[in-house]
N, C-alpha and C positions, 0 to 999 in steps of 0.2 A: 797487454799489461796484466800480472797477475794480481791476484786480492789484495794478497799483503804485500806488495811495492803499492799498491794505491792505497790501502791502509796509512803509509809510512806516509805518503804524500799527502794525504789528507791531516795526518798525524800534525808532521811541520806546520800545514798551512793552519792549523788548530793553534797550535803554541805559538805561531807570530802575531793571528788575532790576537789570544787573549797577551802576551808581553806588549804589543803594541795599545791595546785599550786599558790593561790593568792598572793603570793609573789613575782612569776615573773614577775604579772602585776603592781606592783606598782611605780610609776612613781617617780623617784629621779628629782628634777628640781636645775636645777643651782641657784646659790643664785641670789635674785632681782627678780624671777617670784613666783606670786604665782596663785594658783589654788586653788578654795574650791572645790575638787572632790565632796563632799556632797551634798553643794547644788545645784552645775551647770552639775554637770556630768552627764546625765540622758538626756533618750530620752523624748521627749514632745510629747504626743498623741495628735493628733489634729484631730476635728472629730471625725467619729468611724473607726480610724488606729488602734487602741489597736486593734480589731477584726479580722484585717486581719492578725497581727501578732503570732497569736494561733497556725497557723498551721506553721510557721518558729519553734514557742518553740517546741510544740511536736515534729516535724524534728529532733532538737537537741535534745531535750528528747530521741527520738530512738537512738540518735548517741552516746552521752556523757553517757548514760545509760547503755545499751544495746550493741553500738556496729553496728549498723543497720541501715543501712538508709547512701543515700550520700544528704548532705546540699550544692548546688550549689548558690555562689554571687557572683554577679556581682557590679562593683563597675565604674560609666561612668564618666568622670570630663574634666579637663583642663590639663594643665603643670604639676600643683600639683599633678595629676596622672600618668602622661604617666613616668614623673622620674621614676617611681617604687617603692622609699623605704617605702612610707606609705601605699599600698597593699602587699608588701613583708612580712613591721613587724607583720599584720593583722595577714597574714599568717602563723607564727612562733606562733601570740600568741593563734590561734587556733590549732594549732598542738598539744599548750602545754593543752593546755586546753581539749581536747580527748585524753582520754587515752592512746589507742591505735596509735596518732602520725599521722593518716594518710589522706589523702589530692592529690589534684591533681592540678596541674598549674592552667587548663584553658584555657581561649582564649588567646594566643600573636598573635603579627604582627612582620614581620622581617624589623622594625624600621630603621636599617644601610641600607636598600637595599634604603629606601626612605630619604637618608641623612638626619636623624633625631637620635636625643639621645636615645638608647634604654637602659631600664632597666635593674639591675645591675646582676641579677639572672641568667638571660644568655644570649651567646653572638652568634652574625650573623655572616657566614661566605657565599659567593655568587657568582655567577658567569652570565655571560650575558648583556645584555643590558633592564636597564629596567624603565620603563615611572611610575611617583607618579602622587598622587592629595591627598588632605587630607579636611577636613569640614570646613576648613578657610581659603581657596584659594577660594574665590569666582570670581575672576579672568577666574576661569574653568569651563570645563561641564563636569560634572561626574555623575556616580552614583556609592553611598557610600552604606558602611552597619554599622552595629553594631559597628565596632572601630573606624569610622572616616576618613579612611586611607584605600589605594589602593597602589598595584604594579601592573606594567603588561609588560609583554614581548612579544614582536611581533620573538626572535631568534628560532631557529629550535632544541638547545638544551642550557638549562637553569638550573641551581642549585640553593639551596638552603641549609643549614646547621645551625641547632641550637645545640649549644652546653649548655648543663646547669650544672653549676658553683657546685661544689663538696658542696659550704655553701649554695646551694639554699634550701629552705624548702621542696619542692615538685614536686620531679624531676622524680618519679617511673611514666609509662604511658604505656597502652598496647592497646589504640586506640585513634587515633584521628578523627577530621571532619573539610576536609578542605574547606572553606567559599568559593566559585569563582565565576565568570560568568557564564551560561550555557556553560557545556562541553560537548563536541559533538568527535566521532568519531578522530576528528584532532587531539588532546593531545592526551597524554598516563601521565599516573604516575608511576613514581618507586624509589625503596628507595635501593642505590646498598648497599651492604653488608648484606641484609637482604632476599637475593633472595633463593624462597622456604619458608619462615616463615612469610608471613602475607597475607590477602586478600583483594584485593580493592572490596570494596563494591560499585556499582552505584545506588541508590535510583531512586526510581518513580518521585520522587519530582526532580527538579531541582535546581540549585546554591550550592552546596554541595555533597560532596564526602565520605565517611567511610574508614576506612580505620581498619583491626583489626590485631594485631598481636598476634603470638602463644605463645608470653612469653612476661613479663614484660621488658623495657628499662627502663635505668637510664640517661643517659649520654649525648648521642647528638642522632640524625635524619637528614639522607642527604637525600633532597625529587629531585629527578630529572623530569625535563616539559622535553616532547619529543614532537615536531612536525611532525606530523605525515604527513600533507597535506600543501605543500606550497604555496599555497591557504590561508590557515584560517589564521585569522584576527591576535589574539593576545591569548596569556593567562593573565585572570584577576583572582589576589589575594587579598580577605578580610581580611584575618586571617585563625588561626588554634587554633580549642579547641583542648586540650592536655587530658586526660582523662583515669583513668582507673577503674576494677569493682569492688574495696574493696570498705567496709565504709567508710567512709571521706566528707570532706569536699573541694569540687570546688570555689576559689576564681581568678574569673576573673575580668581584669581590662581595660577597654579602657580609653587611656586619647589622648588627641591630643592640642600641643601647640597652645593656643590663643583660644582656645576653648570658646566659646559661648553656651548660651541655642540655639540659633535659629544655629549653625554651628548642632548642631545633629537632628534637624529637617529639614536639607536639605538632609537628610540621605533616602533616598528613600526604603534602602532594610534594613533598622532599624526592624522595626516592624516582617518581615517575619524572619529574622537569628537571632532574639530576642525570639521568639516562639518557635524556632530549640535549643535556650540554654536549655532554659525552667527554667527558676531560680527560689528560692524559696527567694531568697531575692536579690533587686535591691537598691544600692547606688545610689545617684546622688551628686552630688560635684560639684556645680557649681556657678557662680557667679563673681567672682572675675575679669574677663575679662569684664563682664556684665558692672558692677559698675565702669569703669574704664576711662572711657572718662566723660568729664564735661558735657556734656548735658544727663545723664541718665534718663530717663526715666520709671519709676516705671511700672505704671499701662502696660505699652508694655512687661517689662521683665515676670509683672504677667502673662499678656496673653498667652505670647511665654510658658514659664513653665508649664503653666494649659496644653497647648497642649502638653507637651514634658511627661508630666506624664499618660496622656489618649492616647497618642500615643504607650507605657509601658505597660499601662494595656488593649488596645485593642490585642495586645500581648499575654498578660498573665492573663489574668482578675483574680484580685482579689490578686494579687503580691504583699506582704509588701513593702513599699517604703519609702528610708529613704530618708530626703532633710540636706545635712551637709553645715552649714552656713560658709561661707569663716572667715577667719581670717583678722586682721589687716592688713592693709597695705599699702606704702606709693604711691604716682602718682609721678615718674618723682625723684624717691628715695627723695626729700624735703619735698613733701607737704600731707599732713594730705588727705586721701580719705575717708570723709566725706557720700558720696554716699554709704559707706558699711551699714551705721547706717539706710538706706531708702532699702537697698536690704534685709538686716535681717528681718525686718517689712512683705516686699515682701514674702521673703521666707514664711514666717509666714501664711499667706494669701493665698499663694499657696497652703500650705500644709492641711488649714483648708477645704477648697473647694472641693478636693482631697484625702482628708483621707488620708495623709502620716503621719510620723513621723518626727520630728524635731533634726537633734544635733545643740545644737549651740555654736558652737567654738567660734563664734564671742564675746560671752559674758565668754566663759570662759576664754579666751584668756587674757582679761583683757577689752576688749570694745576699745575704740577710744583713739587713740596713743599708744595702749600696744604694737605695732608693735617692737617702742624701749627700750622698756625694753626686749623683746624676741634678737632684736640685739645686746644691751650689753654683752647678755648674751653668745652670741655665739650662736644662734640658728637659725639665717636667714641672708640669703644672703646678699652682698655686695647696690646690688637695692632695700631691702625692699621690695619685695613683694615679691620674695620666699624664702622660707625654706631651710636651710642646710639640709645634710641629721639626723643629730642628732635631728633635729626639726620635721622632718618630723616621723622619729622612735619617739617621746613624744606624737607626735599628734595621731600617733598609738595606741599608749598604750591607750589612752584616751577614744579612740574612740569605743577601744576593752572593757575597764573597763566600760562604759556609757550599750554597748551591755548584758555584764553580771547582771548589776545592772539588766536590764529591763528582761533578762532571769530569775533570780531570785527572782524578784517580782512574774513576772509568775507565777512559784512554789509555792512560798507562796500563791497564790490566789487559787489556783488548789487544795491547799491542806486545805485551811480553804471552800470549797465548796464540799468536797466529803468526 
């Protein structure tokens, strides 16, 4: 069989998935919003982005085709992320969209342990005493990684426990890697109920842990910190990618309340545990915090940005990268934030410099003051500036539909060239 008769045939079996599931993506809006999915739904290449995106389509070409291949995303923002239900719905709508269903969490952080809202898919249970900081306490002196967020326990026995939620999308995992400070001799890790069936891995490298287990988990993970020497300092927690080795798809999310462009470039150990994901496609979602006080400043947000995405691709050089334009929304729940309509432009700017791609919710959304028509509607919160969660699942949908348009142009291109 030559290339392109399996091209064609892979082509079909392409367009009967997606005609056959496109129905679960189709977005029902409450009456008073409207959307032109057609004309505004669509990523914007800016630059030579379309280029770098080649190697995400064929990824999913092995995955959605074939069967083969794990597509790991990361997805980094503010509020609007760290909630969770608009990387969760992502989630579900990638599930549906491979045949096969299969998928792996990702990175979390045990949110409750640092008195913060944690996302809806699973929940923290903990024990000990333990010290936060997060990328918008600048108040502190820390060093951050990849989520924004730190825990750390200076007690001589300390727990942890994630339980994930029976509706979560992707909750199967048979290894994780957990993110920390250099660990030395004084910890130990162990996970009781599993003793005999897994192996700590310690890598060459330092700030990270392996960890691999003999059979698939579903359910929860109770991770135990032992003090071994009491002497040592503390134990410092980043996160944990969750992960296992079917095909699928890896959808991580770091979000951190009040979050800024410049809060994730204070992030020192970004770049290196960014490296350690190794993703084949990076979200950024951010702004919103940006634009939010009266004296905004354009041309700094540009600056801040250009770094935050070269800081990304020193990373991962050559990483698709998408810039999602914040939505409407109000300052102070009264007054019109005018400032989004000079960070959109921004973004825009950024992303031409940088080779990213563009969503821009802010125009699909409806542009300046669509904010109340989405609150009429029941879609966003009591302050106007965030999202219920049914808003935040539409914006999902959207975002996942914008994704397949540009995967399926792909296709179409691929196949009028061979």
């Amino acid at each position: 069989m030559t290339s392109k008769l399996l091209r064609i045939l892979l082509s079909l079996a392409f367009i009967l998935v997606t005609v056959t599931s496109f129905a679960q993506w189709t977005v029902t809006l409450p009456s008073g919003i409207r959307v032109d999915e057609n004309l505004n739904n669509r990523f914007l290449f800016c630059g030579n982005s379309a280029k770098t995106y080649e190697t995400l389509f064929r990824s999913m070409d092995d995955l959605v085709l074939r069967g083969e291949g794990i597509v790991s995303i990361i997805q980094i923002g503010d509020s609007h992320i760290q909630a969770g239900f608009l990387p969760e719905q992502m989630r579900k709508n990638f599930a549906s969209f491979i045949s096969a269903g299969c998928g792996a969490r990702g990175l979390i952080f045990p949110y409750r342990i640092a008195k913060t809202n944690n996302p809806s898919d699973y929940f923290v249970k903990f024990s000990g005493k333990w010290e936060n900081c997060r990328n918008v306490e600048t108040n502190k002196s820390c060093i951050l990684g990849l989520t924004g967020i730190l825990s750390k326990t200076r007690d001589s026995l300390a727990e942890m426990t994630f339980h994930f939620r029976e509706n979560a999308t992707f909750r199967d995992f048979d290894f994780i890697r957990i993110f920390h400070e250099t660990l030395d001799t004084s910890f130990r890790l162990d996970f009781p109920g599993l003793e005999g069936r897994y192996r700590v891995l310690y890598p060459l490298q330092t700030g990270y842990t392996d960890v691999r287990f003999d059979s698939v988990i579903s359910d929860s993970l109770r991770i135990r910190i032992i003090k071994k020497d009491t002497s040592a300092a503390c134990f410092t927690l980043y996160g944990i990618d969750f992960e296992d080795r079917e095909a699928g798809v890896v959808y991580s999310a770091a979000g951190i309340n009040g979050a800024e462009v410049t809060s994730y470039l204070r992030c020192d150990l970004l770049k290196d545990q960014l490296s350690k994901m190794n993703p084949g496609w990076v979200i950024l979602s951010l702004g919103t915090n940006d634009a939010y006080p009266l004296n905004f400043k354009k041309e700094e947000f540009i600056d801040n940005y250009v770094s935050l995405v070269k800081l990304i691709r020193d990373a991962h050089p050559g990483v698709p990268v998408l810039l999602t334009v914040p939505g409407d929304s109000y300052r102070k729940r009264r007054y019109d934030n005018l400032n989004l309509v000079a960070a959109r432009e921004a973004i825009f700017e950024v992303a031409t410099k940088t080779d990213c791609a563009v969503w821009d919710f802010y125009t699909l959304m409806g542009g300046p003051k669509s904010i109340m028509q989405w609150y009429k509607a029941g879609l966003v919160a009591r302050d106007k500036l965030h999202f219920d969660k049914q808003g935040y699942l539409i914006q999902a949908d959207l975002l996942f539909g914008a994704f397949v348009n540009a995967y399926s142009s792909f296709i179409d291109q691929l196949n009028a060239t061979e």
